[in-house]
C-alpha positions in Angstrom: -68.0 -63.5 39.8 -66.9 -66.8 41.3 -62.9 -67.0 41.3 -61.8 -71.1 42.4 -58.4 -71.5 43.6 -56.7 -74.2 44.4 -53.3 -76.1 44.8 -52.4 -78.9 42.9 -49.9 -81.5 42.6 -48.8 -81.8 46.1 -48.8 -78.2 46.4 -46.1 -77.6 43.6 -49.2 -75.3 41.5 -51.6 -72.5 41.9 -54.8 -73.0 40.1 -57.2 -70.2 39.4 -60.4 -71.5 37.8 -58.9 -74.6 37.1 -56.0 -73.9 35.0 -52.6 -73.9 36.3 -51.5 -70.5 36.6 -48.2 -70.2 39.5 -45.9 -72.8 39.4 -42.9 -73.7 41.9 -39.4 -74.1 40.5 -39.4 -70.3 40.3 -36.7 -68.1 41.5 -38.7 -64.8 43.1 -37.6 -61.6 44.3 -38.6 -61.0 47.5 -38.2 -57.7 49.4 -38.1 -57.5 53.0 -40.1 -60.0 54.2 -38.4 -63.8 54.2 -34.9 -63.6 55.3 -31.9 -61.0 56.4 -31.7 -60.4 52.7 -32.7 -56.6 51.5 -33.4 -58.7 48.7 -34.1 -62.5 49.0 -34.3 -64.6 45.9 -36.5 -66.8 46.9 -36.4 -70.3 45.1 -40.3 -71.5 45.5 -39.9 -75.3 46.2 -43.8 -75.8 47.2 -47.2 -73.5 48.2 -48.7 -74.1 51.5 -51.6 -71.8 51.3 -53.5 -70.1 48.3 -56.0 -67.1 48.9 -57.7 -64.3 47.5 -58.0 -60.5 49.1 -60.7 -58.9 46.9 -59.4 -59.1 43.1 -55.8 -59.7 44.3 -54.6 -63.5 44.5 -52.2 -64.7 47.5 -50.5 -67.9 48.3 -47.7 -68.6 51.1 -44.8 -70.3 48.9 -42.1 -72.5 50.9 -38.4 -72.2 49.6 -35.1 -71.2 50.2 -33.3 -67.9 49.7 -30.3 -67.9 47.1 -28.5 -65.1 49.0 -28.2 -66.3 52.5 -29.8 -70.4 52.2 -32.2 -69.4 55.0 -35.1 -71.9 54.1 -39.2 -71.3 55.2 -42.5 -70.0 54.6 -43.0 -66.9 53.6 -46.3 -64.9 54.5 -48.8 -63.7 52.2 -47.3 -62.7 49.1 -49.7 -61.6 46.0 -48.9 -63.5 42.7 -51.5 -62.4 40.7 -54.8 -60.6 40.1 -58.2 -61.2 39.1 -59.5 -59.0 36.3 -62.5 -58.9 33.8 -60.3 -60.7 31.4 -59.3 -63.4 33.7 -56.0 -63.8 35.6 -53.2 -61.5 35.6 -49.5 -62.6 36.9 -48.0 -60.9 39.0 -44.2 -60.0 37.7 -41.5 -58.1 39.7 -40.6 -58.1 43.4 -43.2 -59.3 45.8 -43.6 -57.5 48.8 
């Protein structure tokens, strides 16, 4: 099974098989991996890079943290899954 992914609209969506599925504008809890921050809350102003690891969908967001103000790109971080049934979001902390 074919999965497309995509950005669209200057990088402020994630598309999976052509439907909007992520979306900036999103406050996200991040652990570990962005800032200072134990916990960074990670306001997602833009995606630079979408991609998929096996069932499990990835994308690099941009944004700032809500603790601290650091600002930057995050690595890979999942935000959601493939399944049988289509996509599945990914809810909680990101690591």
């Amino acid at each position: 099974m074919a999965t497309r992914l995509r950005l669209l609209d200057d990088a402020a969506w994630v598309s999976v098989n052509d439907e909007r599925e992520v979306g900036t504008s999103e406050v996200w809890p991040v652990a570990e991996t962005f800032c200072s921050c134990e916990l960074a809350w990670l306001v997602v102003e833009a995606f630079v890079d979408v991609g998929v690891d096996g069932r499990r969908v990835e994308a690099r967001p941009h944004g700032h943290c809500l603790n601290c103000g650091e600002s930057g790109t995050t690595p890979w971080l999942p935000v959601g899954k493939v399944t049988d049934d289509g996509f599945e979001l990914v809810e909680g902390v990101r690591r």
